[in-house]
N, C-alpha and C positions, 0 to 999 in steps of 0.2 A: 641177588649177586652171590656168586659161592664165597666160601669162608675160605680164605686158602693159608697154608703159613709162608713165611716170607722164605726170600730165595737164599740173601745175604744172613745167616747166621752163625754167633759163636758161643760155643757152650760154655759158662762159667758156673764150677762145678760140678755137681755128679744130677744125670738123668733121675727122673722119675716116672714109671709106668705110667700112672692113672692122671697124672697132670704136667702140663709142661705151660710155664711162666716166660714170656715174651719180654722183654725192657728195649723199648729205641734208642739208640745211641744217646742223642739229645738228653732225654730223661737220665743218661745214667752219666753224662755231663755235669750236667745239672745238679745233680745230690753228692758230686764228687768238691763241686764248687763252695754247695753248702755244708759242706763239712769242714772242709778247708777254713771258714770263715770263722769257726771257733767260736762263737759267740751268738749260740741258742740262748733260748729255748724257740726254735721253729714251729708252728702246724706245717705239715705237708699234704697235698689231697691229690691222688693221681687220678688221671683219667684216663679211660681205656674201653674193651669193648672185649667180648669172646668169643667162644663158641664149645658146642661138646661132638667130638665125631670118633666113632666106632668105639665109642667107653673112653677115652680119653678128653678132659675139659682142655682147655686151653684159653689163656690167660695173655690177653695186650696191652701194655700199659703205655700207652704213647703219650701221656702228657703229665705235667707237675708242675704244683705251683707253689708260694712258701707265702707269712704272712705271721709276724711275731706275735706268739700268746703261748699257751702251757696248760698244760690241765688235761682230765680222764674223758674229757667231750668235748663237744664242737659246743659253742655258744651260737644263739641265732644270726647274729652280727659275722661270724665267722664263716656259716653256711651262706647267707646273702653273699657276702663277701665270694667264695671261691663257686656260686652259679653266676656271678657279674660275670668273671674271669673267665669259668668254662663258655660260656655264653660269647664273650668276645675272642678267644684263641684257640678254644678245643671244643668246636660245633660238631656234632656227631657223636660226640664220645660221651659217655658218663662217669659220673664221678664212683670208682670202685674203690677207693679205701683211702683211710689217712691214720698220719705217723705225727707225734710228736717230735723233735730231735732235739735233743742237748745237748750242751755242749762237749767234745771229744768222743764222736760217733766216726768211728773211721771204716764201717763196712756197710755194700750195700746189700747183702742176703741178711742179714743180720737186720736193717729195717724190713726187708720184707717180713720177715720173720714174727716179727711185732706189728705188723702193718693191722690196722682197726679196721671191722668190716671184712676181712678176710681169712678166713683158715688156711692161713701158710707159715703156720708155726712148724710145720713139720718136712716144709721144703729145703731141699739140699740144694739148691742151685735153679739158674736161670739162663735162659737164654737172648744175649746179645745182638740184636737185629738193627738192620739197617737199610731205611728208605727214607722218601724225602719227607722232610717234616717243618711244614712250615708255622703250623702252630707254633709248636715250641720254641723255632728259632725266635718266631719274635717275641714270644714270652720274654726270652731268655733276655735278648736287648732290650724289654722293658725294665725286666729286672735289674740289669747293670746301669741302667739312666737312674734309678732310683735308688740303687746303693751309693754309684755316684757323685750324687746329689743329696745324699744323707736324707732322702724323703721316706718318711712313713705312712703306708695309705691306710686309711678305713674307708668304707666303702662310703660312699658320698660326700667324701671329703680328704682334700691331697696336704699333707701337711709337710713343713720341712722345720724340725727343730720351735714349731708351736707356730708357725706362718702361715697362712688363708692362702689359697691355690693362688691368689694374682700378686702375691711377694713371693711365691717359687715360680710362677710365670708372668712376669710383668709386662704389661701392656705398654708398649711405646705411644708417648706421647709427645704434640706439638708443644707444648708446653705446660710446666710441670715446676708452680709459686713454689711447692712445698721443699723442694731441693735446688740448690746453687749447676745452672747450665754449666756440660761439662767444656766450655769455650772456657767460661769464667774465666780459671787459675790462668789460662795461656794468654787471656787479653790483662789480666792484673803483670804478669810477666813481662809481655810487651809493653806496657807501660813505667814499668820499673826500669827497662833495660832500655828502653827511651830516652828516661831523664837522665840517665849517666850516663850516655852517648851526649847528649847535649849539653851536660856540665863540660864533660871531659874536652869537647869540642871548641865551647867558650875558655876553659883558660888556656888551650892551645894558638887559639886565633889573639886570647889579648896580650900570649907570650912572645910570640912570633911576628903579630901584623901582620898578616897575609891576607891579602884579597883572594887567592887559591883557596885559603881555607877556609874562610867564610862561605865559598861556594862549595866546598866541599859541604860542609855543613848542612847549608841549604836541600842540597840535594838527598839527601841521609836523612836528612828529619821528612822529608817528602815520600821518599821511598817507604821508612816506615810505616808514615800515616797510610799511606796505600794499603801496607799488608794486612795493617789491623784491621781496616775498613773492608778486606777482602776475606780475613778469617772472622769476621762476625756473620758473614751467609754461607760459612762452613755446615753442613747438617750434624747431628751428634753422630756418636758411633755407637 
């Protein structure tokens, strides 16, 4: 299949003869998002692909991913970690460089610039393109479920705040000794709100004498027993 460049682009800064640097919309979403957040230190690892035609290289970066840690290298945990990722949302592409970020990075030629694995310390600018990308999108919604949710992944393992993946996703059950059904509080309630309907009822009936109200009564203590007995085969929520 030919190499082609995309149709939709916009130049952000100045050209360059011999190379010219592609970023997809998404991607530059993306690092605009994590920058925003203030609170690196990030790894970042893009993925992409190229090509070289008539002397000039050219450069696509269509996917990124982020994953808390710091330092002059990838650790092996870090690399397993973003080929799970490329493997599940960026199939095709390979992984062409990675950035550190810390905190108060507010430009994205400025990460290229620094970008590891690549010689583009010397690039003035980039071109902004735009086509569908659906890797990314859903990266991106994974990422936001996971900021979200205050969860931090390592690879084989989903944590939230030191929790085992099945207290960040918990398995519903029919029942479940170790915690109070959440019916409980609303039948301890009705029960409560019971007996002071039928206190309240009794000294009205022995203040009054009423035959009315005695069957008022009757009928109100019956009703209730009904409701309770009808929100005990309530399902949970």
């Amino acid at each position: 299949m030919e190499k082609r460049i995309p149709k939709s682009v916009c130049l952000v800064g100045q050209t360059e003869e011999k190379r010219k640097i592609f970023i997809e919309e998404y991607v530059i979403a993306f690092l605009q998002n994590m920058m925003k957040k203030n609170n690196g230190p990030y790894i970042i690892v893009f993925f992409g692909d190229g090509f070289e035609k008539k002397g000039v290289k050219h450069y696509f970066i269509k996917g990124a991913a982020s994953h808390r840690g710091a330092g002059d290298s990838l650790k092996k945990m870090d690399e397993f970690y973003f080929q799970t990722i490329g493997r599940q949302y960026f199939m095709g592409l390979k992984g062409i460089g990675w950035y550190c970020m810390e905190e108060g990075e507010k430009d994205v030629l400025e990460i290229l610039q620094k970008m590891r694995e690549q010689d583009f310390g010397s690039c003035k600018g980039y071109y902004l393109f735009f086509e569908k990308n659906e890797g990314m999108e859903e990266y991106m919604l994974h990422r936001r479920h996971m900021d979200e949710n205050d969860i931090h992944v390592i690879p084989g393992v989903e944590k939230k705040r030191g929790l085992k993946k099945q207290d960040v996703f918990p398995v519903r059950k029919k029942s479940d000794p170790g915690r109070p059904a959440p019916m409980m509080a609303v039948q301890v309630l009705n029960m409560v709100s019971l007996c002071i309907l039928i206190i309240c009822c009794i000294i009205a009936v022995t203040t009054l004498n009423q035959y009315d109200k005695m069957k008022q009564l009757e009928e109100t203590v019956t009703c209730l027993e009904i409701s309770m007995e009808e929100q005990k085969n309530l399902p949970e929520e």
